[in-house]
TIMAR-648873 format. One record per atom (N, C-alpha, C): residue number from 1; residue in three letters; z, y, x. Coordinates in nm, 4 decimals. Each point is the difference from the previous one (the first is absolute). Example, Ala and Ser with C-alpha at 12.3 -4.5 7.8 and 13.67 -1.06 7.14 Angstrom:
<sites>
> 1  Ala  0.7800  -0.5690  1.3190
> 1  Ala  0.0000  0.1190  -0.0890
> 1  Ala  0.0000  0.1200  0.0900
> 2  Ser  -0.0720  0.1050  -0.0350
> 2  Ser  0.0060  0.1190  0.0820
> 2  Ser  0.0730  0.1090  -0.0770
</sites>
This chain:
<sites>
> 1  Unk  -6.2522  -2.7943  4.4658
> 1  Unk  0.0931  0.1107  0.0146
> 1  Unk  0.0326  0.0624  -0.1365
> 2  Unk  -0.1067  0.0252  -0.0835
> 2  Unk  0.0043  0.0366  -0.1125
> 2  Unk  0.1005  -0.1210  -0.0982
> 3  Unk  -0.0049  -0.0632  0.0320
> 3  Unk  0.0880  -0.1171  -0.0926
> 3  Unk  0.1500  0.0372  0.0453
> 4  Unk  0.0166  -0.0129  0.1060
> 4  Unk  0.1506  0.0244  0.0747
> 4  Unk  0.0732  0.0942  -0.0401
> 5  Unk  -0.1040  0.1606  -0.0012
> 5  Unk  0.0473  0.1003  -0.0747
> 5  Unk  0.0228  0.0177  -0.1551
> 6  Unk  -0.0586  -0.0791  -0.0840
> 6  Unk  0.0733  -0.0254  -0.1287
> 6  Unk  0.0513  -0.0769  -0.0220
> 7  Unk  0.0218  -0.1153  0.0688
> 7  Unk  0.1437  -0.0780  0.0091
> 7  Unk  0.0970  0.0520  0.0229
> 8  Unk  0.0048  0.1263  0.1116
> 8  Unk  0.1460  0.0535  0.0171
> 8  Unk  0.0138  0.0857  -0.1003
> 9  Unk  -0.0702  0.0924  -0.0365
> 9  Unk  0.0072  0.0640  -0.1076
> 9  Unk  0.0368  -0.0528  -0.1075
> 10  Unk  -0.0550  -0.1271  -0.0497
> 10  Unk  0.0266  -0.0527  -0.1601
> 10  Unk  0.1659  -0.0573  0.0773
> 11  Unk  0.0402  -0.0581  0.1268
> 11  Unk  0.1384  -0.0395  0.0207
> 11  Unk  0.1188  0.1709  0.0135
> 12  Unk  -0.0589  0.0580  0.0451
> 12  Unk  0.1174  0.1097  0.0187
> 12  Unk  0.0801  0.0942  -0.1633
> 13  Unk  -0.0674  -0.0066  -0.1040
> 13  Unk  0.1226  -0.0420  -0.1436
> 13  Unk  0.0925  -0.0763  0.0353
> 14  Unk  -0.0439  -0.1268  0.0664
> 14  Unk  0.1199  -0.1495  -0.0444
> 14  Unk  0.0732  0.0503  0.0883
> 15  Unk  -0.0497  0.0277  0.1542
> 15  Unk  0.1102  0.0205  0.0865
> 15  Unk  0.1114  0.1098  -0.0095
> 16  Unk  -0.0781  0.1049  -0.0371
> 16  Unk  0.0834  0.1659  -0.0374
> 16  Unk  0.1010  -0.0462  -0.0840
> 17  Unk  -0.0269  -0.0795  -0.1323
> 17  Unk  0.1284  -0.0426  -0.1058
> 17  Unk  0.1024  -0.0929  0.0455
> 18  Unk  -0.0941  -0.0508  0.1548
> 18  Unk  0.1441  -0.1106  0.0416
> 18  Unk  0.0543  0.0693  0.0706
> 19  Unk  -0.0460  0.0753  0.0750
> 19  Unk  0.0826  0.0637  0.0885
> 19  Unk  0.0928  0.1186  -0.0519
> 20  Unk  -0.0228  0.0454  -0.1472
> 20  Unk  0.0681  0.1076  -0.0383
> 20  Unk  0.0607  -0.0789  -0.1021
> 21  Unk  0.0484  -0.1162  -0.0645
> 21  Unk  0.0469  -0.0707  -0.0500
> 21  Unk  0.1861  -0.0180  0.0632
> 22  Unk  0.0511  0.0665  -0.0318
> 22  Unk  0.1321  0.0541  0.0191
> 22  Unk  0.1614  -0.0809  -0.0946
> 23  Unk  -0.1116  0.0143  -0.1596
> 23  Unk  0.1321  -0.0161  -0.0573
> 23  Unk  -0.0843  -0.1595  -0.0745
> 24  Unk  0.0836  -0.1001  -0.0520
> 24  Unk  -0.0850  -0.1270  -0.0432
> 24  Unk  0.1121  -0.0619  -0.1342
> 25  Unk  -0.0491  -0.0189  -0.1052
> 25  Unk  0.0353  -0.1068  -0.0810
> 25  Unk  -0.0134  -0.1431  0.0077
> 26  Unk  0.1162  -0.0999  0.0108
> 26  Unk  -0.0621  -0.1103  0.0572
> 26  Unk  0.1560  -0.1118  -0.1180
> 27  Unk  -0.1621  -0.0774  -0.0264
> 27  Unk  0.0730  -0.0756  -0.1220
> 27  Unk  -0.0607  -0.1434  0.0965
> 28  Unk  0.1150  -0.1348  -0.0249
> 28  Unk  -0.0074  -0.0732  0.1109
> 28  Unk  -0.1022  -0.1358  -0.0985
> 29  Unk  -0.0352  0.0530  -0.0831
> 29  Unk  -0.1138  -0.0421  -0.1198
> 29  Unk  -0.0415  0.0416  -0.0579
> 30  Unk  -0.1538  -0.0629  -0.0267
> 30  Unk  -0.0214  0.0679  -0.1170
> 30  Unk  -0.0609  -0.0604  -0.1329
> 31  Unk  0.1385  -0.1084  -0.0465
> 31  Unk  -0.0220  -0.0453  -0.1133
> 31  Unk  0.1626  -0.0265  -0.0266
> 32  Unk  0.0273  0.0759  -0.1651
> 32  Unk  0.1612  -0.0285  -0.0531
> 32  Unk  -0.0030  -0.0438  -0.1409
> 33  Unk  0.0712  -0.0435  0.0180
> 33  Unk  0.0381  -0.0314  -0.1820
> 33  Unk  0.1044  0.0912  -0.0754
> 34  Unk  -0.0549  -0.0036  -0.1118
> 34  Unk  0.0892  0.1307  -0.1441
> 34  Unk  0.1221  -0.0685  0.0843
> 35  Unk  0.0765  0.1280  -0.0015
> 35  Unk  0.1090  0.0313  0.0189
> 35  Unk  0.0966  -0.0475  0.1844
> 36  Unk  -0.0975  -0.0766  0.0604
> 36  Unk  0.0240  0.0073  0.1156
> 36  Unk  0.0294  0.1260  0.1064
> 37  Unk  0.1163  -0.0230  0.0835
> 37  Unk  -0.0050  0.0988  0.0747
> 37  Unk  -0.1003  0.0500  0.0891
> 38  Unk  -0.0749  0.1062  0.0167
> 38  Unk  -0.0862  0.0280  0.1308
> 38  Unk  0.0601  0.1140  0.0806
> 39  Unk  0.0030  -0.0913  0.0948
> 39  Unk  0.0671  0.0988  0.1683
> 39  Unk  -0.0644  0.0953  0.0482
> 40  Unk  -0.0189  0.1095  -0.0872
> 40  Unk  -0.1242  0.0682  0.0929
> 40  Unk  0.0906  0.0728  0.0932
> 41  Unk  -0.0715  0.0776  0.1400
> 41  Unk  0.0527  0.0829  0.0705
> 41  Unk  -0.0830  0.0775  0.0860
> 42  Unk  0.0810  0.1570  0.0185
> 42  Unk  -0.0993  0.0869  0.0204
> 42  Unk  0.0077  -0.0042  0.1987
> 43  Unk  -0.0707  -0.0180  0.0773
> 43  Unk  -0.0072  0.0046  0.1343
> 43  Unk  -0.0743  0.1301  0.0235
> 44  Unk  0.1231  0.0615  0.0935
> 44  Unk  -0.0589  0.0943  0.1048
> 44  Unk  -0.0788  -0.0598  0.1033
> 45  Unk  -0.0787  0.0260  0.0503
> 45  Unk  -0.0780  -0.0333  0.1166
> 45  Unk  -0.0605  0.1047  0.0818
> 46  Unk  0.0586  0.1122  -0.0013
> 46  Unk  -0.0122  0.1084  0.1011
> 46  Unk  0.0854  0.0036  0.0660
> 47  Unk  -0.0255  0.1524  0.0476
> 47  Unk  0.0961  0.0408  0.1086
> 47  Unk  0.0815  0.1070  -0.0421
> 48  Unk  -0.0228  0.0559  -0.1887
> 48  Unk  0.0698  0.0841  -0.0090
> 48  Unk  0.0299  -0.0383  -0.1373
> 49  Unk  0.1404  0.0848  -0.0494
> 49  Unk  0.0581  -0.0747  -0.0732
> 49  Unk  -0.0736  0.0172  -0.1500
> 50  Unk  0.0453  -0.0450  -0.1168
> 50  Unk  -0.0852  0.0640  -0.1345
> 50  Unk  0.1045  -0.0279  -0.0877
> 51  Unk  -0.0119  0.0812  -0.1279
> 51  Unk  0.0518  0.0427  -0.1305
> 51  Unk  -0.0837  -0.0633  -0.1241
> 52  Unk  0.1038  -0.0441  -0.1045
> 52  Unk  -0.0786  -0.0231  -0.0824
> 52  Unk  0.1275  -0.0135  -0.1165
> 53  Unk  -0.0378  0.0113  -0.1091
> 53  Unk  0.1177  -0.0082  -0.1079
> 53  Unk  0.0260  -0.0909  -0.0841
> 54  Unk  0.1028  -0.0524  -0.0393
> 54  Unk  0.0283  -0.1404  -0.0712
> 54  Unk  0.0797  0.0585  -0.1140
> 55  Unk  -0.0626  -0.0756  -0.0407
> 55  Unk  0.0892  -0.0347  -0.2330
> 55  Unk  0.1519  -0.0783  0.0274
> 56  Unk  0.1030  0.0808  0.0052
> 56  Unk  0.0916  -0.0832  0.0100
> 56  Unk  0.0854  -0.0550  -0.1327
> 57  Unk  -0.0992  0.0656  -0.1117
> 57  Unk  0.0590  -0.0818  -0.1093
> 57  Unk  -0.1005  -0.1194  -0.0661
> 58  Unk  -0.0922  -0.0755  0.1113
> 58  Unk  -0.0867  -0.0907  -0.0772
> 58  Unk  0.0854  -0.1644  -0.0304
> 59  Unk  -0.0450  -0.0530  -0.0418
> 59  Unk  0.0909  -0.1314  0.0001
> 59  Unk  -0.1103  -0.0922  -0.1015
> 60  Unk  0.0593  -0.1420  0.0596
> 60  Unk  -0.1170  -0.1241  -0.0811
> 60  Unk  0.0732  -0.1026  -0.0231
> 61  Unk  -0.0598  -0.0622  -0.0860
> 61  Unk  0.1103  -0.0807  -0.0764
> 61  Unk  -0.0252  -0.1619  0.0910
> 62  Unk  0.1089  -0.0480  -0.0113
> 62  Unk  0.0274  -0.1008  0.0739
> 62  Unk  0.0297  -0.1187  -0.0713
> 63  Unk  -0.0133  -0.0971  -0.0862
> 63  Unk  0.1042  -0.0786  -0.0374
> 63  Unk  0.0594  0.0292  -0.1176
> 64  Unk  -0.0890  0.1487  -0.0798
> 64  Unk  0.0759  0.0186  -0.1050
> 64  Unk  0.1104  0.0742  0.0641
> 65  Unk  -0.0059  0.0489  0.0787
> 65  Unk  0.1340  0.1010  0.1197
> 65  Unk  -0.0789  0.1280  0.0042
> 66  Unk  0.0510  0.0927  0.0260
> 66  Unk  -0.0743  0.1538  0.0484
> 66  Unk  0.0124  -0.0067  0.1377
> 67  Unk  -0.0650  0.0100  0.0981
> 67  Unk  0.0053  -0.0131  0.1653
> 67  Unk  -0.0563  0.1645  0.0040
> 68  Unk  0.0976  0.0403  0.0783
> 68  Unk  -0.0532  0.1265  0.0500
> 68  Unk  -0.1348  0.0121  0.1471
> 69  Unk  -0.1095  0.0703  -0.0472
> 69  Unk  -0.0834  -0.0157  0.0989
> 69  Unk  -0.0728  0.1293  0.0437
> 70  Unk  0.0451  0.0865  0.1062
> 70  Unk  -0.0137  0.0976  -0.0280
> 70  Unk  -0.1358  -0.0017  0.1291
> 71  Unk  -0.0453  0.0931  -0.0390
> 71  Unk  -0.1775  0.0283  0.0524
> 71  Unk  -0.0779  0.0719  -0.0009
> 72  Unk  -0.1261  0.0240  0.0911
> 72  Unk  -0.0464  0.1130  0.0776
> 72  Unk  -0.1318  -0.0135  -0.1069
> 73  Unk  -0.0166  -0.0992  -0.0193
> 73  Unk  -0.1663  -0.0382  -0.0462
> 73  Unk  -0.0371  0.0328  -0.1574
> 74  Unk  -0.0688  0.0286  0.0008
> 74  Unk  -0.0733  0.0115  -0.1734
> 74  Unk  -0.0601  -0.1640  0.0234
> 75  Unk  -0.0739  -0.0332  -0.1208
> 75  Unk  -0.0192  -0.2100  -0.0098
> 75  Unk  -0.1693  0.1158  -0.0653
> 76  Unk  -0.0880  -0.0958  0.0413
> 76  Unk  -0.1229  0.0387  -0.0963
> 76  Unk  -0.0335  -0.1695  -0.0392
> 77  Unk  -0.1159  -0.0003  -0.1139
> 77  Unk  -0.0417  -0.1355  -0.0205
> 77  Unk  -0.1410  0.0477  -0.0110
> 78  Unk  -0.1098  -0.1035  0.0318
> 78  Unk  -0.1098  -0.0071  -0.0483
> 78  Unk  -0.0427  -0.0322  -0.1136
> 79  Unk  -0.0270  0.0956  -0.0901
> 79  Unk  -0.0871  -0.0560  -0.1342
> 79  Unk  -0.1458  0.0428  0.0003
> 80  Unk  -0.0566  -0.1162  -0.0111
> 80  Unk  -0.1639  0.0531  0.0129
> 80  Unk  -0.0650  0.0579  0.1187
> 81  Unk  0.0550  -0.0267  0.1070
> 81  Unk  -0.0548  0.0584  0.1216
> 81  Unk  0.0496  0.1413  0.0088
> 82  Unk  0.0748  0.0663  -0.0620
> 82  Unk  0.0766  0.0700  0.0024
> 82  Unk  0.1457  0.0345  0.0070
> 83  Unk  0.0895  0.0237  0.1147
> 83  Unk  0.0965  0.0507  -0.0071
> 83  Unk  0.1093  0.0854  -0.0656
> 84  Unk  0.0716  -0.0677  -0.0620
> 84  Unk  0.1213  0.0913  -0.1103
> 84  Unk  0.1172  0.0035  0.0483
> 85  Unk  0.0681  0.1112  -0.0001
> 85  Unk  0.1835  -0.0149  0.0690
> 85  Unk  0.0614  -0.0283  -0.0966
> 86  Unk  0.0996  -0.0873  -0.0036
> 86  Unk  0.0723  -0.0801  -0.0699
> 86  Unk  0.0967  0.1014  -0.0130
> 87  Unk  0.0657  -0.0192  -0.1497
> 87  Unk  0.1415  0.1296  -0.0370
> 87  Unk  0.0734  -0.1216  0.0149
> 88  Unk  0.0910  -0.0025  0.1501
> 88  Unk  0.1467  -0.1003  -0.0319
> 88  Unk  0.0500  0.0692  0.0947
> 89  Unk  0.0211  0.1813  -0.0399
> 89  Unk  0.1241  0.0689  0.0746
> 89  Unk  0.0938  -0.0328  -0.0652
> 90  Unk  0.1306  0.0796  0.0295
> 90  Unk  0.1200  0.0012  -0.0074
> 90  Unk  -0.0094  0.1080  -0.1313
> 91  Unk  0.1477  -0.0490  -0.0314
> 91  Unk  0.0233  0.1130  -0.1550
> 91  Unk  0.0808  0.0868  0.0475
> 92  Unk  0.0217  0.1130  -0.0946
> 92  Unk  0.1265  0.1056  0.0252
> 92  Unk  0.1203  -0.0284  0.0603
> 93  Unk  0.0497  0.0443  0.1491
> 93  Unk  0.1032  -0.0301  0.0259
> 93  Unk  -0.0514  -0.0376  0.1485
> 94  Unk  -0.1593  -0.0384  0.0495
> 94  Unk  0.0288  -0.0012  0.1378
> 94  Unk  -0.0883  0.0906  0.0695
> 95  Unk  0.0618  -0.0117  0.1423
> 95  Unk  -0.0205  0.0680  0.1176
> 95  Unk  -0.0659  -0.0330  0.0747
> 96  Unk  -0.0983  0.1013  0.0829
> 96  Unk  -0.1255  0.0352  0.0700
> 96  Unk  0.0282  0.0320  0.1308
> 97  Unk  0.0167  -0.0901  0.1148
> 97  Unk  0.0547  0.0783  0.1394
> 97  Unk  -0.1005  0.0030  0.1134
> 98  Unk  -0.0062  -0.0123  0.0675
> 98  Unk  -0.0706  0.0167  0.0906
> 98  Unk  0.0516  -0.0952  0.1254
> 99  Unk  -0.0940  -0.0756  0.0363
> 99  Unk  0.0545  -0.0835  0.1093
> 99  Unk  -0.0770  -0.0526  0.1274
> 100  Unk  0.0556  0.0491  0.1283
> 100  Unk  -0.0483  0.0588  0.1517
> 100  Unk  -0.0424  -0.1574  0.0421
> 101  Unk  -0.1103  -0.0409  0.0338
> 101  Unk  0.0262  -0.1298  0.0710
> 101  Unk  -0.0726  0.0438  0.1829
> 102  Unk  0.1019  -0.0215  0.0538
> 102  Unk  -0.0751  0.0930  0.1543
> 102  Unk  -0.1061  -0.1587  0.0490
> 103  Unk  -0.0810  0.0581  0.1194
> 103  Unk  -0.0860  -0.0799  0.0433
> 103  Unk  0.0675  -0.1203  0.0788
> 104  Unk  -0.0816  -0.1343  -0.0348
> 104  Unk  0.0056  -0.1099  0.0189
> 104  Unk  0.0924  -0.0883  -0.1156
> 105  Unk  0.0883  0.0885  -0.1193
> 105  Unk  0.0986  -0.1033  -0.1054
> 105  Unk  -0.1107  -0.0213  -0.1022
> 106  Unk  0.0317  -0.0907  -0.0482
> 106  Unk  -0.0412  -0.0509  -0.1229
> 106  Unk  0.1172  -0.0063  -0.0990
> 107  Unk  0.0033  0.0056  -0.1542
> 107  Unk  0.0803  -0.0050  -0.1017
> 107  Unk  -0.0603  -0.0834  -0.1193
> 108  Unk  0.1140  -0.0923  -0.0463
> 108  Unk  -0.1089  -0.0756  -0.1256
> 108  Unk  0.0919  0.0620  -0.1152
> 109  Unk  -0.0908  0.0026  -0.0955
> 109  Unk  -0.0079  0.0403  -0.1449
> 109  Unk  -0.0224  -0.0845  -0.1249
> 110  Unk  0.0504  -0.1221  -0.0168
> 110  Unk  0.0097  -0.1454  -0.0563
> 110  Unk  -0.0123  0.0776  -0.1582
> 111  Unk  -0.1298  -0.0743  -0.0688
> 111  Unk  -0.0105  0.0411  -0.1349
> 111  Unk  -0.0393  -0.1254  -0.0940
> 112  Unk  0.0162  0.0043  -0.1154
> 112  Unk  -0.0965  -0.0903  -0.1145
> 112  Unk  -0.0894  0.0050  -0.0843
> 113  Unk  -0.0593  -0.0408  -0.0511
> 113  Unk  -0.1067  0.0696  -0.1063
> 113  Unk  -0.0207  -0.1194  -0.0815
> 114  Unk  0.0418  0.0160  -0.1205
> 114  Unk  -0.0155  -0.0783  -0.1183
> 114  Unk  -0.1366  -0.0147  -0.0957
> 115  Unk  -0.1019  0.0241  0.0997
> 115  Unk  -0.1295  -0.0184  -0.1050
> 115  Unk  -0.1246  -0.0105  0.1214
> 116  Unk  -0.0678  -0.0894  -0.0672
> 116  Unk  -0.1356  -0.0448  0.1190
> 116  Unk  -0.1133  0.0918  0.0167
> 117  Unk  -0.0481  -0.0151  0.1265
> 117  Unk  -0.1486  0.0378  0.0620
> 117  Unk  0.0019  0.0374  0.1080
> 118  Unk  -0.1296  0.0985  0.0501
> 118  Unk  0.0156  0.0337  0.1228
> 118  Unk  0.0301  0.1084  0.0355
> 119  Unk  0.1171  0.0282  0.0648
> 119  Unk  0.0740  0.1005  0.0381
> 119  Unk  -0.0447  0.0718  0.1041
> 120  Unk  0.0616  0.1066  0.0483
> 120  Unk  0.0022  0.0540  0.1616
> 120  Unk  0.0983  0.1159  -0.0333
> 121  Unk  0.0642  0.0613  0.1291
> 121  Unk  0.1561  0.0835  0.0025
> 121  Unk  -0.0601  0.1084  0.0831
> 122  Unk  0.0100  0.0748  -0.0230
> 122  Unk  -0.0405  0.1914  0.0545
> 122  Unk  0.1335  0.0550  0.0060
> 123  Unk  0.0109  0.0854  0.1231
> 123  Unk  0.0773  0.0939  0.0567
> 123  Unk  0.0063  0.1372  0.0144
> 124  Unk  0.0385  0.0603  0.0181
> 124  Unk  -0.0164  0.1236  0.0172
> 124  Unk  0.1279  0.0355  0.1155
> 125  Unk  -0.0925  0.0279  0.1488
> 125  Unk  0.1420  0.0983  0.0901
> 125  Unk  -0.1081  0.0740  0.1140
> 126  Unk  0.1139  0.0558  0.0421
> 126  Unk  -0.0119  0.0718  0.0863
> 126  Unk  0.0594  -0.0174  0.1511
> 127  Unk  -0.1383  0.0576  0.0477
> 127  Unk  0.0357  -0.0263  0.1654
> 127  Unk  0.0875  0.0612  0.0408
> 128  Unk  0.1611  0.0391  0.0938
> 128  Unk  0.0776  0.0070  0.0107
> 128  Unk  0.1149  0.0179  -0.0296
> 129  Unk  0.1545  0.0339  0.0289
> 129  Unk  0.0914  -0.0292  -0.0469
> 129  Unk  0.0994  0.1257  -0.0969
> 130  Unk  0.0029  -0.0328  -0.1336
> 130  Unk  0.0150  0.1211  -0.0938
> 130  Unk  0.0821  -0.0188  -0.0847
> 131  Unk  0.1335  -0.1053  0.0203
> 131  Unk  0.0971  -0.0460  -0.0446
> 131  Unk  0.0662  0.1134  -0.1321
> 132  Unk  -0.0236  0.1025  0.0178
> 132  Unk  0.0131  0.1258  -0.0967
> 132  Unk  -0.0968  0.0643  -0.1075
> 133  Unk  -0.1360  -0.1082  -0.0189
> 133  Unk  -0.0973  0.0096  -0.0600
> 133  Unk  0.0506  -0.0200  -0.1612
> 134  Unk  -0.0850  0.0653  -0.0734
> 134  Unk  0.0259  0.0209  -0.1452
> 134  Unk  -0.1405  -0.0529  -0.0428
> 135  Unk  0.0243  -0.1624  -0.0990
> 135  Unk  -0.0538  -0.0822  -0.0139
> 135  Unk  -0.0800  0.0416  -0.1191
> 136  Unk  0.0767  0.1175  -0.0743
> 136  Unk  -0.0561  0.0602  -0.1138
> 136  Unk  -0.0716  0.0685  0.0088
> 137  Unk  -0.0493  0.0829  0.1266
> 137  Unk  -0.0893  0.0894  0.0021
> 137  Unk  -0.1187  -0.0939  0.0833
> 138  Unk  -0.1121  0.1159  -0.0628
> 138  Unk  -0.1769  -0.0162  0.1379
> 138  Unk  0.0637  0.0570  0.1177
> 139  Unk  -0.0050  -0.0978  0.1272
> 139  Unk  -0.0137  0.0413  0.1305
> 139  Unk  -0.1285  0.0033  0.0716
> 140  Unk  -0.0691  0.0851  0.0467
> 140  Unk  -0.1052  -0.0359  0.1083
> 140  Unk  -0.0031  -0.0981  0.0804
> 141  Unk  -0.0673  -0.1047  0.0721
> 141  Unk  -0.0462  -0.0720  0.0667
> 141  Unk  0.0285  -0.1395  -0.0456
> 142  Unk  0.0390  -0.0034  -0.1376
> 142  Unk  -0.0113  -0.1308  -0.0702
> 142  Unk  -0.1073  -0.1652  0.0365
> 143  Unk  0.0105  -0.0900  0.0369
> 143  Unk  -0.0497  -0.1110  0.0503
> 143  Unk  0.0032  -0.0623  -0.1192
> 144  Unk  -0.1298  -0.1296  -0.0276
> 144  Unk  0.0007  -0.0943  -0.0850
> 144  Unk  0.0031  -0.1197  0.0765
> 145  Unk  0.0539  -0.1009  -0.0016
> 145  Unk  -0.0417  -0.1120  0.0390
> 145  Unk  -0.0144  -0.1446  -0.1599
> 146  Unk  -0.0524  -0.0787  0.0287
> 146  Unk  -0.0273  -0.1026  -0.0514
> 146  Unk  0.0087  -0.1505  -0.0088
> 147  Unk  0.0445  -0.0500  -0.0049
> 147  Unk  0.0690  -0.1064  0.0535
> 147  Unk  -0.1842  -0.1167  -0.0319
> 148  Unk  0.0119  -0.1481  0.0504
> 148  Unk  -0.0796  -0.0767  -0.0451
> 148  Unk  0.0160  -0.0363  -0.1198
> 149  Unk  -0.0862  -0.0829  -0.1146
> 149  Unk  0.0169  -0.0199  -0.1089
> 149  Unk  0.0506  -0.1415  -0.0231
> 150  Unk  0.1069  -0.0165  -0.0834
> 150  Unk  0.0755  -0.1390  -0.0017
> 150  Unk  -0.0015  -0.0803  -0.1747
> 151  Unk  -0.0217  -0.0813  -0.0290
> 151  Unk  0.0389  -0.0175  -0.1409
> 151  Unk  0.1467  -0.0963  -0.0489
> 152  Unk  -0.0072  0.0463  -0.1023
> 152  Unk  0.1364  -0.0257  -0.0287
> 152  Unk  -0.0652  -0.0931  -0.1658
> 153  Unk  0.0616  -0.1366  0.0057
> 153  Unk  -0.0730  -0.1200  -0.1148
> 153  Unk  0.1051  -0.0177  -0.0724
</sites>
């Protein structure tokens, strides 16, 4: 009996995060090459809608082309078992909006990254719908999510 009861115990973390597991990053791999496109996209999987804000002046180079790629995610890399956020925002001139995805859509956010290791993509939104949100300010009830870790060779 005693075993049973810390089995459910050591299981009810996993279950609480699946079951409150709402918003999801989902990359359809997780291995890319410099300068390949990766499809990531953010899935609702609730029942209520969420907010989160995108760089609409990011862009990656293509071919020696500028491809506009605009996006919700900060990029981190692992160095040393440690996590660093990568500086490949946008320069002077772009815009910060805010964008509603209600429950059950998904949206992809197609990006590149021109230099190797192991990556992972972090979010930042909020649980319901705030289409009038100001991307520049601290709002209360801010969410992190994390995507899995992918490398890029």
């Amino acid at each position: 009996m005693k075993r049973l009861v810390l089995s459910f115990l050591w299981l009810c973390p996993i279950l609480i995060t699946t079951a409150t597991a709402q918003v999801k990053i989902t990359l359809p791999t997780q291995q890319y090459k410099v300068g390949e496109e990766i499809p990531a996209k953010v899935e609702n999987r609730g029942k209520y809608a969420v907010t989160f804000c995108v760089e609409f002046g990011q862009w990656s180079m293509k071919e020696g082309e500028v491809e506009s790629t605009p996006s919700p995610f900060w990029v981190q890399r692992e160095d040393n078992e440690k996590w660093g956020t990568l500086i490949i925002g946008p320069d002077v001139g772009s815009f910060r909006g805010p964008v509603v995805l209600q429950a059950g859509e998904s949206m992809g956010f197609p990006f590149r990254l021109n230099g190797p290791g192991r990556m992972r993509l972090r979010l930042n939104y909020w649980r319901g719908s705030f289409p009038d949100l100001d991307c520049h300010a601290k709002r209360k009830g801010i969410k992190l999510l994390t995507s899995t870790a992918f490398r890029i060779e």
